[in-house]
PDB file of N, CA, C and O in Angstrom:
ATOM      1  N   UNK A   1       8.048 -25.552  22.035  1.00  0.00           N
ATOM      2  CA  UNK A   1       7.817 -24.933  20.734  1.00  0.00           C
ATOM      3  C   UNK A   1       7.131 -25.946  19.814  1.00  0.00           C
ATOM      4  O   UNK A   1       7.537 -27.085  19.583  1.00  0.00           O
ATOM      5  N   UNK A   2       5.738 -25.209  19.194  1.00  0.00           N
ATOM      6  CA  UNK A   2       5.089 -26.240  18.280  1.00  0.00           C
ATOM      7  C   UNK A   2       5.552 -26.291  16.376  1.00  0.00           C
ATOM      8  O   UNK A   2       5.702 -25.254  15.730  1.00  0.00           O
ATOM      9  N   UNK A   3       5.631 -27.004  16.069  1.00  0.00           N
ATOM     10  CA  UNK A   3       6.005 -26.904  14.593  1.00  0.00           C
ATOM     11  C   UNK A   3       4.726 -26.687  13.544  1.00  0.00           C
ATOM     12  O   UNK A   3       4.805 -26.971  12.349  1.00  0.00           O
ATOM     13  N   UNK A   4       3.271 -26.019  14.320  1.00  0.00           N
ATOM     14  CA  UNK A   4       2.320 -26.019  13.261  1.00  0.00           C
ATOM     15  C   UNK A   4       2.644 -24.627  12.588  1.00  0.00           C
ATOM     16  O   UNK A   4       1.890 -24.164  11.732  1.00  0.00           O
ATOM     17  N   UNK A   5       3.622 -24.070  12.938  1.00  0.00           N
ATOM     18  CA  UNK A   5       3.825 -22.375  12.057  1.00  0.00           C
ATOM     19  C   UNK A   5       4.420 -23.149  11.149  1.00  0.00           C
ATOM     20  O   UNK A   5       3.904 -22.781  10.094  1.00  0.00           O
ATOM     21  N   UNK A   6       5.271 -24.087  10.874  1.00  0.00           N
ATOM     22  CA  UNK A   6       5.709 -24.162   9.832  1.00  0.00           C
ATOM     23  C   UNK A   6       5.181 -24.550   8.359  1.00  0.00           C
ATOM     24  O   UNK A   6       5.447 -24.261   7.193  1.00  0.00           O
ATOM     25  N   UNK A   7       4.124 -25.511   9.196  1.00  0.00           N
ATOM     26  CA  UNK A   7       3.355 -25.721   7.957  1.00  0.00           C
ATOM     27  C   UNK A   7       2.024 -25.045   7.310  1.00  0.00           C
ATOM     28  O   UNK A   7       1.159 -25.554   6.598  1.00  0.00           O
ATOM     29  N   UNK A   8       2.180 -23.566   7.865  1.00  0.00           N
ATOM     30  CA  UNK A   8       1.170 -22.452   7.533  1.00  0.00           C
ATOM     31  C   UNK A   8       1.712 -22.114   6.176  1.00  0.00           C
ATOM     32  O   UNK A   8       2.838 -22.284   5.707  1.00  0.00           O
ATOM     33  N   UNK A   9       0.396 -21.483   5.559  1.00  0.00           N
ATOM     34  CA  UNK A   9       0.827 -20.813   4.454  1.00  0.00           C
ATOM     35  C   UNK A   9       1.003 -19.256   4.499  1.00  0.00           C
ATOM     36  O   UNK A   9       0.768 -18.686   5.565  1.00  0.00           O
ATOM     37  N   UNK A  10       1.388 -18.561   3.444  1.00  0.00           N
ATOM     38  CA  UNK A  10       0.925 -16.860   3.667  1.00  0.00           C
ATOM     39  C   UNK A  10      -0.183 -16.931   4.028  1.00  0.00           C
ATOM     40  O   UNK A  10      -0.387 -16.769   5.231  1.00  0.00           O
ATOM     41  N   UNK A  11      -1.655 -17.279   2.863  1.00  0.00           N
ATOM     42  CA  UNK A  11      -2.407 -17.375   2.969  1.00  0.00           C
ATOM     43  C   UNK A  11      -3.323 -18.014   4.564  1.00  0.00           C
ATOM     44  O   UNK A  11      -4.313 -17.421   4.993  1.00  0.00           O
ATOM     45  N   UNK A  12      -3.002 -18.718   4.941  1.00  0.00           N
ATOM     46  CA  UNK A  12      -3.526 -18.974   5.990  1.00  0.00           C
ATOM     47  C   UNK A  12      -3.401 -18.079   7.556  1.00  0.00           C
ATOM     48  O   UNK A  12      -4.007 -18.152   8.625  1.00  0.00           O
ATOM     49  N   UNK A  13      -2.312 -17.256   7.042  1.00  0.00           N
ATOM     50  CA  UNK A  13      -2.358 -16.482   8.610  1.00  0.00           C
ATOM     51  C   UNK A  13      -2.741 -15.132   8.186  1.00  0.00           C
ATOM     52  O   UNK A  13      -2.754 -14.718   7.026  1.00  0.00           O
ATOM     53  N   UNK A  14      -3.044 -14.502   9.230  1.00  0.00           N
ATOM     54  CA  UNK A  14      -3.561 -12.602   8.993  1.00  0.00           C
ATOM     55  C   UNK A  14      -2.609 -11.691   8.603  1.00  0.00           C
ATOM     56  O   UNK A  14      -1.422 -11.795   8.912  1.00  0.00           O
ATOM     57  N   UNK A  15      -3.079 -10.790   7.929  1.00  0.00           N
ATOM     58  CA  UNK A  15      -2.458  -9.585   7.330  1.00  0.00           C
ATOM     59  C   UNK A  15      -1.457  -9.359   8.422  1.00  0.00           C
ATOM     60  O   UNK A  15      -0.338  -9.865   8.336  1.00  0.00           O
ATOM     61  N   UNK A  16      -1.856  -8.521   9.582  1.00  0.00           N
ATOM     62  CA  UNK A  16      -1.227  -8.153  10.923  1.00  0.00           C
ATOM     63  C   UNK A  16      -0.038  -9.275  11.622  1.00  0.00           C
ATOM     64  O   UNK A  16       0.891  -8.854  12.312  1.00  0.00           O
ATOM     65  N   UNK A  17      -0.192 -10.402  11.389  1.00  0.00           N
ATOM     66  CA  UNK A  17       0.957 -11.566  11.575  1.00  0.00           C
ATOM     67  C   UNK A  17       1.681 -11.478  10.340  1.00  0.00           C
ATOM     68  O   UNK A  17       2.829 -11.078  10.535  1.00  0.00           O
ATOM     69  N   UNK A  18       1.435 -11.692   9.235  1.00  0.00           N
ATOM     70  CA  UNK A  18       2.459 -12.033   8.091  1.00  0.00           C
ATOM     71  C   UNK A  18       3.049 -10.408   8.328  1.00  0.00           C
ATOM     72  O   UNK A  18       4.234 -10.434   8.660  1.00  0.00           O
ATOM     73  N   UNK A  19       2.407  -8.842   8.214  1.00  0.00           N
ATOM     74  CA  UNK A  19       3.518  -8.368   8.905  1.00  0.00           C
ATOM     75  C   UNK A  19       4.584  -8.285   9.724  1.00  0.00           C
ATOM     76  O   UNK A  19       5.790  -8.163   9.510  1.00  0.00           O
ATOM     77  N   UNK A  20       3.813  -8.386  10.871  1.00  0.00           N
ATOM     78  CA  UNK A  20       5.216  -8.778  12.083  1.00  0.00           C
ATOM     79  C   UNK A  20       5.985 -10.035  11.509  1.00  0.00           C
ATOM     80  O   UNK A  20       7.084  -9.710  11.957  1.00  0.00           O
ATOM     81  N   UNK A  21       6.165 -10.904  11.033  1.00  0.00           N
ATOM     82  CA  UNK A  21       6.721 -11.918  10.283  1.00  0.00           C
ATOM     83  C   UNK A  21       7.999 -11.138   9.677  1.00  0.00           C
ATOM     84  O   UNK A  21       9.142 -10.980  10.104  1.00  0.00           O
ATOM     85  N   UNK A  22       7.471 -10.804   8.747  1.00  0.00           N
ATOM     86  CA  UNK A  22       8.198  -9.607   7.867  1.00  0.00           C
ATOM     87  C   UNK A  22       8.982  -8.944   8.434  1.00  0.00           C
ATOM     88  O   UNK A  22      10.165  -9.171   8.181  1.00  0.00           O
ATOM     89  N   UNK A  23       8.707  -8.056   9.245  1.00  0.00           N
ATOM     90  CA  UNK A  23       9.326  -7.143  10.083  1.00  0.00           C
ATOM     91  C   UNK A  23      10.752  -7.801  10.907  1.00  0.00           C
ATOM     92  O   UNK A  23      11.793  -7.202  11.178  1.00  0.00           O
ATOM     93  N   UNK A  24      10.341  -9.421  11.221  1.00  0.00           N
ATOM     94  CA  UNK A  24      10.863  -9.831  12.085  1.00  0.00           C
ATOM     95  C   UNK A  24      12.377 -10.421  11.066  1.00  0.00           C
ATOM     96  O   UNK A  24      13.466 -10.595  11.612  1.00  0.00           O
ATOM     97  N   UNK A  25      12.167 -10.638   9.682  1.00  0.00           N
ATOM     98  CA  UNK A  25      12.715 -11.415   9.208  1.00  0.00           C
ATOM     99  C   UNK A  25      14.201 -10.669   8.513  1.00  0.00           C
ATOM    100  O   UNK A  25      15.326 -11.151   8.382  1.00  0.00           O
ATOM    101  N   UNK A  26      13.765  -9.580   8.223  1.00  0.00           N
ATOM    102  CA  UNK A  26      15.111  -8.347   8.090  1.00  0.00           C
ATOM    103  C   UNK A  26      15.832  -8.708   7.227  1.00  0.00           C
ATOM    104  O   UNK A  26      17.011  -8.356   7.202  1.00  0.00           O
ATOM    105  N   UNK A  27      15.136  -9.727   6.048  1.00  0.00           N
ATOM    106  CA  UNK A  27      16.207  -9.408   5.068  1.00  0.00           C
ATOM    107  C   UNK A  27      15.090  -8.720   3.896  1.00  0.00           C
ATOM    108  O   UNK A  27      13.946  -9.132   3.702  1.00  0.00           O
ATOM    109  N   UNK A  28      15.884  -7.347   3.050  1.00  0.00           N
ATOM    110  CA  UNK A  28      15.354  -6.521   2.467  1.00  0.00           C
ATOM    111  C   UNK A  28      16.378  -6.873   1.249  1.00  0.00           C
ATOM    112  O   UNK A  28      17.428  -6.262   1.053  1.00  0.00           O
ATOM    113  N   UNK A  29      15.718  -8.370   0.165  1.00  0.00           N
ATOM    114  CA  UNK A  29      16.974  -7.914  -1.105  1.00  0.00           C
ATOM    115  C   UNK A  29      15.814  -7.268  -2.005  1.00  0.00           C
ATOM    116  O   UNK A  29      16.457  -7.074  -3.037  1.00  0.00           O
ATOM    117  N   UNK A  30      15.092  -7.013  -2.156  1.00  0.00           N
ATOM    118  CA  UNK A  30      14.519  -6.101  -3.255  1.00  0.00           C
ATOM    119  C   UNK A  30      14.191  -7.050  -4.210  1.00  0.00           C
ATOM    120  O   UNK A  30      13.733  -8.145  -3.883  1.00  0.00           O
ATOM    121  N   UNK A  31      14.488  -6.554  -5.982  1.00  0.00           N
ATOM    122  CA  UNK A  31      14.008  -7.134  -7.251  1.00  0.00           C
ATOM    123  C   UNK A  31      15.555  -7.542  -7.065  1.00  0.00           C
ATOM    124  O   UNK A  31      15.529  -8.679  -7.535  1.00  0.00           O
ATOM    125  N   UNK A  32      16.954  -7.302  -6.649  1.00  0.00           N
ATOM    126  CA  UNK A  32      17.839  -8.026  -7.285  1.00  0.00           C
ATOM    127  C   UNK A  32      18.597  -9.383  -7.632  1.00  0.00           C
ATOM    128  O   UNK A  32      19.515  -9.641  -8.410  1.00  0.00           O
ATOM    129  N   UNK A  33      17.615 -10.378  -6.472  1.00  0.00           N
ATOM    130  CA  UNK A  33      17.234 -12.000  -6.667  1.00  0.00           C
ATOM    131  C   UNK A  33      16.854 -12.080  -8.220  1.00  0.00           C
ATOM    132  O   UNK A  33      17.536 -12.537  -9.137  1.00  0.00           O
ATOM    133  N   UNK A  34      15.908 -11.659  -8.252  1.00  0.00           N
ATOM    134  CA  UNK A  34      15.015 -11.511  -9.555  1.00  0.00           C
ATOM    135  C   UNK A  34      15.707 -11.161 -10.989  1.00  0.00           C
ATOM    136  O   UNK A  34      15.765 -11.854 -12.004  1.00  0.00           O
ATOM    137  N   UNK A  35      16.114 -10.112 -10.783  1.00  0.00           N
ATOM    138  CA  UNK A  35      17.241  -9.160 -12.408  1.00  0.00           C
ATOM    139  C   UNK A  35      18.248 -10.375 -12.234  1.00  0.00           C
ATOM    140  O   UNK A  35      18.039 -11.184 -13.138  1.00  0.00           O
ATOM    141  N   UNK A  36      19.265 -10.782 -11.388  1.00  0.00           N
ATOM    142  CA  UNK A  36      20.184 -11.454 -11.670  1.00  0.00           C
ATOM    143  C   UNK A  36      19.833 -12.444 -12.067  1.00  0.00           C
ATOM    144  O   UNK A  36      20.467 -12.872 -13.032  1.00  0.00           O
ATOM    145  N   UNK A  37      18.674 -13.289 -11.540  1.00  0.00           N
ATOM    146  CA  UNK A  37      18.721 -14.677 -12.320  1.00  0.00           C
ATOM    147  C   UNK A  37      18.089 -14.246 -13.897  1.00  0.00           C
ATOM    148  O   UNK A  37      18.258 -15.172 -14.690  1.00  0.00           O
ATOM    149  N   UNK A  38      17.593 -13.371 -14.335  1.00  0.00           N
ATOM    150  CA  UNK A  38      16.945 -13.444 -15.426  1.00  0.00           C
ATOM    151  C   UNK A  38      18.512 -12.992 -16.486  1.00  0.00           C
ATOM    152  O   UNK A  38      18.690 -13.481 -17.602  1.00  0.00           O
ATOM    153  N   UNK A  39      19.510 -11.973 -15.815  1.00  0.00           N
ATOM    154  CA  UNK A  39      20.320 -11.529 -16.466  1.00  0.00           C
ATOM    155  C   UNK A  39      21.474 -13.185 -16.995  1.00  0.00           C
ATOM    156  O   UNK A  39      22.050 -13.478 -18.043  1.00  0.00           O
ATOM    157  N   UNK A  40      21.326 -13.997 -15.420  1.00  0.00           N
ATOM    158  CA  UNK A  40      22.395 -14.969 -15.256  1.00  0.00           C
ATOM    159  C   UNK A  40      21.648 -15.938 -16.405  1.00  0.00           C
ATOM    160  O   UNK A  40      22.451 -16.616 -17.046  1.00  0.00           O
ATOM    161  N   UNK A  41      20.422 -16.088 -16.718  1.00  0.00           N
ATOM    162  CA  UNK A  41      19.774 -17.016 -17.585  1.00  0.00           C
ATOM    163  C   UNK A  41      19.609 -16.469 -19.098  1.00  0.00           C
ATOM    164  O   UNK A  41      19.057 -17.167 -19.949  1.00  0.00           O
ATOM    165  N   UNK A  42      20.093 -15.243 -19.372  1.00  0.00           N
ATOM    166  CA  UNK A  42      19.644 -14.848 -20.804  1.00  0.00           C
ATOM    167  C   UNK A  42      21.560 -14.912 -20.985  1.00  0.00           C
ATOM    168  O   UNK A  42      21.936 -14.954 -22.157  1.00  0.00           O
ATOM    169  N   UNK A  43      22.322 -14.917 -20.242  1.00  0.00           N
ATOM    170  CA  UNK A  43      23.468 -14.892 -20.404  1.00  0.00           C
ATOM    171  C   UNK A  43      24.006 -16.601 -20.620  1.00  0.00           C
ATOM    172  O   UNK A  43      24.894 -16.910 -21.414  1.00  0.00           O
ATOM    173  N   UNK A  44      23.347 -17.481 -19.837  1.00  0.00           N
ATOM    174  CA  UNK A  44      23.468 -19.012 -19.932  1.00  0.00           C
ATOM    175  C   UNK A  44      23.022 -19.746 -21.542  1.00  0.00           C
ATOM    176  O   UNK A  44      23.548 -20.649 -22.193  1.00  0.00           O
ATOM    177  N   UNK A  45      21.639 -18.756 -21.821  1.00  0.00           N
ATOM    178  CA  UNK A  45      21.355 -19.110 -23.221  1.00  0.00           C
ATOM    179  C   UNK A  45      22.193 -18.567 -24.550  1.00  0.00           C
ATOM    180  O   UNK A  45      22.265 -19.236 -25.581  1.00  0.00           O
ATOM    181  N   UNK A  46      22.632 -17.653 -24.436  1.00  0.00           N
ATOM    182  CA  UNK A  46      23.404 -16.888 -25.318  1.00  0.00           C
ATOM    183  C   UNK A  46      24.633 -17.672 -25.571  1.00  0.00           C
ATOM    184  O   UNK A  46      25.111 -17.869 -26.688  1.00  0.00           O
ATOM    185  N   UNK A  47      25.173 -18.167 -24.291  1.00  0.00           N
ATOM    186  CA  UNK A  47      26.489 -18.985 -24.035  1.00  0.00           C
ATOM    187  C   UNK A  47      26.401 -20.397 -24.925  1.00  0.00           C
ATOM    188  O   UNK A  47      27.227 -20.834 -25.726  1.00  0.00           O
ATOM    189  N   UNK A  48      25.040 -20.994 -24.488  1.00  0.00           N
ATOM    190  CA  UNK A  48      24.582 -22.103 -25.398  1.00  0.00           C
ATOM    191  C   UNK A  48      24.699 -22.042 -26.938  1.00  0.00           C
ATOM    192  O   UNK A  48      25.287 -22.827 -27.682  1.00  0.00           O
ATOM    193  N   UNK A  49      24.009 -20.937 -27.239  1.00  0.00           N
ATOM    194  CA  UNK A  49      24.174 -20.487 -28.801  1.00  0.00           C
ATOM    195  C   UNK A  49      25.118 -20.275 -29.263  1.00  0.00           C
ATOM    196  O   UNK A  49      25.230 -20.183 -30.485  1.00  0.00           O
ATOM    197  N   UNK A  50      26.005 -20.144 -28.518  1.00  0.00           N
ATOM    198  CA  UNK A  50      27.344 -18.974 -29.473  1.00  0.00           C
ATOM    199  C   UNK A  50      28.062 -20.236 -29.486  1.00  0.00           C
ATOM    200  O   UNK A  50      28.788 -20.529 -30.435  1.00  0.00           O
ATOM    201  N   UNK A  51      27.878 -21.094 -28.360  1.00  0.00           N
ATOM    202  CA  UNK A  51      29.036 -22.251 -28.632  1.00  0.00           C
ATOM    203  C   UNK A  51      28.566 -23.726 -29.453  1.00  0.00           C
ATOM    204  O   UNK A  51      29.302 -24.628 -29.854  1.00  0.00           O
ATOM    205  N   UNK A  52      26.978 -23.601 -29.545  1.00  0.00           N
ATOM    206  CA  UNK A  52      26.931 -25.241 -30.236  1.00  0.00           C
ATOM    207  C   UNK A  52      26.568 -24.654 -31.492  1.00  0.00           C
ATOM    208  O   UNK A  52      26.373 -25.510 -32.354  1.00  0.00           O
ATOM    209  N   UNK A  53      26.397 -23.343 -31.918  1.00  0.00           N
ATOM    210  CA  UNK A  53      26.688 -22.735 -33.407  1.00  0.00           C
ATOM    211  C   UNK A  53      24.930 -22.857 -33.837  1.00  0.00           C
ATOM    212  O   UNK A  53      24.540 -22.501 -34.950  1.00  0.00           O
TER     213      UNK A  53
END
C-alpha cells in the first residue's frame, strides 16, 4: 500500500473517484457539525458577557 492518496487533495483527483470516496466513507452528519458549533460559540460568547459584566 502506497501513501501518495494521502497526500492528494479534493482537487487533485476526479469527480468519479472523490465520489466513490464518498460513497465509501459512510458517514452522513449533514449541517449538524456546523449549527452546533455556531450554536456552542454564540452560547460561549454570551457566557463571556453575562459573567465579566
Amino acid at each position: 500500500m502506497t501513501n501518495d492518496k494521502l497526500t492528494h487533495q479534493d482537487e487533485d483527483i476526479s469527480a468519479p473517484e472523490f465520489a466513490t470516496e464518498e460513497a465509501l466513507d459512510k458517514h452522513e452528519f449533514g449541517n449538524w457539525p456546523e449549527v452546533f458549533g455556531l450554536v456552542l460559540t454564540a452560547f460561549l460568547m454570551w457566557l463571556t458577557f453575562a459573567l465579566t459584566g
